[in-house]
N, C-alpha and C positions, 0 to 999 in steps of 0.2 A: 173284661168288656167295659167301654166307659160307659155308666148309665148316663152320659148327658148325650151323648152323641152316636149311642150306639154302636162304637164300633172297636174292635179290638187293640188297645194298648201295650205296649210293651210296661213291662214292671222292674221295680229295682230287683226281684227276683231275680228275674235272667240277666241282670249286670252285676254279681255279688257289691260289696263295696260296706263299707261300716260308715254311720253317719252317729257322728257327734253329736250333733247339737241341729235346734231346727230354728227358723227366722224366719216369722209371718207377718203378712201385713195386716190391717186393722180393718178399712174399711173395704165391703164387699168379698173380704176373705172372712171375716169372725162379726161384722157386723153392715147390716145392709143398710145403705145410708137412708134410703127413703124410709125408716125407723123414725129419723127425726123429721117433724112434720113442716112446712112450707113457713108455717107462721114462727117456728122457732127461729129464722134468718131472715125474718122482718126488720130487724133494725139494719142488718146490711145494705139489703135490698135499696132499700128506704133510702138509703143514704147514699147511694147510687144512681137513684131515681131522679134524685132533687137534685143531684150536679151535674147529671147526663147533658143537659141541653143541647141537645142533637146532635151529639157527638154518635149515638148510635140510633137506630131505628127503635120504633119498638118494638118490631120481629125480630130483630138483630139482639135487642135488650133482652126479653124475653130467653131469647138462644142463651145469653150468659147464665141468664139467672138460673135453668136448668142446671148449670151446670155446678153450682154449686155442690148440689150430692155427689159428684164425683171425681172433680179436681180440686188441688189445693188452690188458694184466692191468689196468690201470683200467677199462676197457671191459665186461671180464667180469666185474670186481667188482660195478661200477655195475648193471649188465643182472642178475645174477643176486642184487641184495642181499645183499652179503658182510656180515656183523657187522665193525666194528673190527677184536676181535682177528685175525679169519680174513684180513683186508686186510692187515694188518700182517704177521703170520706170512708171508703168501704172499709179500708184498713180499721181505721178506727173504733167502727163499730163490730165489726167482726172480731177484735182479738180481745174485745171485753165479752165474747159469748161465755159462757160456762153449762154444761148439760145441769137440768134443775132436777132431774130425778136416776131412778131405774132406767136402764136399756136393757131390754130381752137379747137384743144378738140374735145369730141364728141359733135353730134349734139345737146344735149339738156340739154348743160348747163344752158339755161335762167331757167330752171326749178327750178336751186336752190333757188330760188326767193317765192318760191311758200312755200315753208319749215317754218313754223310758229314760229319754235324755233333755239336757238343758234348752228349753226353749228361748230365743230373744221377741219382742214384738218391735218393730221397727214399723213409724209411722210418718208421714208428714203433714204438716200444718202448723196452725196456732199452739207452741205446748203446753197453754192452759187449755185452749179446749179440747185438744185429743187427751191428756190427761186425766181434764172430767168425763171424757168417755170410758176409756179404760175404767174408771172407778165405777163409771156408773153398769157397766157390763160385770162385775164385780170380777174381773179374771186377773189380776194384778200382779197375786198369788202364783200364777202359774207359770208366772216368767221369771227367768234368772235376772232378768234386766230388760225396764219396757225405753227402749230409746226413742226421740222425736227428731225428726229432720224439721226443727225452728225455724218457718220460715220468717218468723221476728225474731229472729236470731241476729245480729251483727255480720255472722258467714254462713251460710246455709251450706252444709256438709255436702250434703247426694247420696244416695244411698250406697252407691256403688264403695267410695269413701269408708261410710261406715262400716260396708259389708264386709272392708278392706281390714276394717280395723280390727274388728271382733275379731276376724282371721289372724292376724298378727298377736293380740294383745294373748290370745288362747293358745297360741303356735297350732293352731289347726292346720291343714293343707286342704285346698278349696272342695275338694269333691269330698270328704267328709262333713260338709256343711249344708242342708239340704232348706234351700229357698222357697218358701211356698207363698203364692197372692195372685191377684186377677187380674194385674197391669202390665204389660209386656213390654211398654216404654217403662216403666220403672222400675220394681223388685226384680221380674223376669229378668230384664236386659243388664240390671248392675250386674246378677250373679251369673248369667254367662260369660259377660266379659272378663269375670275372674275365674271361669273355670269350676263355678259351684253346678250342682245338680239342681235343677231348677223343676218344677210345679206350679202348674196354673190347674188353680182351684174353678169349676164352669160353676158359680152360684147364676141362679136367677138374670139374665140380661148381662151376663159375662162373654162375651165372642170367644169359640178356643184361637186359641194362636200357635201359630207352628214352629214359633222359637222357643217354646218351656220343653222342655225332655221328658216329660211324662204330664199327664193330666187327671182332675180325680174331682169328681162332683162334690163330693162334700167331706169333711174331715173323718165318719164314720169311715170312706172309701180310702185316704190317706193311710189310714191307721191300719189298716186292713193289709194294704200294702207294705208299710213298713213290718210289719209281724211278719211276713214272709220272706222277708232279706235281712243280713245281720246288723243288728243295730244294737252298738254299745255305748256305753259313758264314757265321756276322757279318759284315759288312762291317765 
């Protein structure tokens, strides 16, 4: 039964299948972004504010700003038609962020501990600031390898890409690699188009979507699931 939506799920149970290795995403799957508080993306903002000149509304600005907890900053520029300057500015001040403390995450990250096989964390953004998040969630530890989709990178990978590579570089075959996160244009949609088993996590203000192959409230429920279908190490 999904407890977000109350209604009956299919389980990796009733499709046997051995899964290797697992690939989560960061934010709203293991950390919810309204964690970080409005005033920590003050200098962005800010800096958006002052080049705006009516390039957007301020209902229209306001819309962006929102948007910060949940899209990467090209993302929001793109979606909400940033001027240049306003791109620029933002850029600037946003890839000097760094998290200044502790982040709790959701409650039940001890669970990752529970996962028998190699986990990856695959994220995107700034990779100095999803990085200081990672440390400051202190889960670091729990991954074989945390990758960032840079988008101050030089070439911005995509996840699908990456999700390509991990497969390749492991000689995995897709459906032994099990995708879990709350975006369906992103993690979801890379790993169905490679043929991976995909999961979307319902945290808090997460929509289900009916392209992920299975769905699971929270990682307590994930684990739960996987304990009842075969799941081994690489060989």
């Amino acid at each position: 039964m999904d407890r977000m939506t109350g209604t009956t799920t299919d389980s990796l149970a009733e499709e046997p299948r051995v899964i290797r290795a697992i690939i989560l995403d960061l934010d709203k799957c293991l950390a919810p972004p309204e964690e970080i508080g409005r005033a920590f993306f003050d200098p962005p903002i800010d800096a958006i504010r002052r080049t705006n000149k009516g390039t957007l509304s301020d209902e229209a600005l306001e819309s962006a700003i929102k948007d910060f907890w949940h899209l990467s900053y090209d993302d929001i520029a793109t979606r909400h038609g940033f001027s240049p300057a306003m791109f620029r500015a933002g850029w600037k001040a946003y890839r000097s962020l760094r998290m200044p403390g502790p982040l709790r995450g959701y409650g039940d990250l001890d669970v990752l501990a529970e996962f028998r096989v190699p986990l990856f964390l695959v994220t995107t953004g700034f990779r100095d600031f999803q990085e200081s998040k990672v440390d400051a969630l202190g889960i670091r530890e729990r991954f074989v390898e945390v990758i960032v989709d840079d988008i101050d990178g030089h070439v911005r990978l995509g996840k699908f890409r990456i999700f390509g590579e991990l497969l390749d570089r492991n000689r995995w075959q897709p459906e032994s690699m099990l995708v879990v996160g709350d975006n369906p244009e992103s993690e979801i949609a890379a790993g169905n188009r490679l043929g991976m088993p995909t999961v979307q996590i319902l945290r808090p203000g997460v929509s289900r979507d009916a392209s992920a192959r299975w769905h699971v409230g929270d990682l307590a429920e994930l684990s739960e699931m996987l304990r009842t279908s075969t799941v081994s190490l690489k060989s």
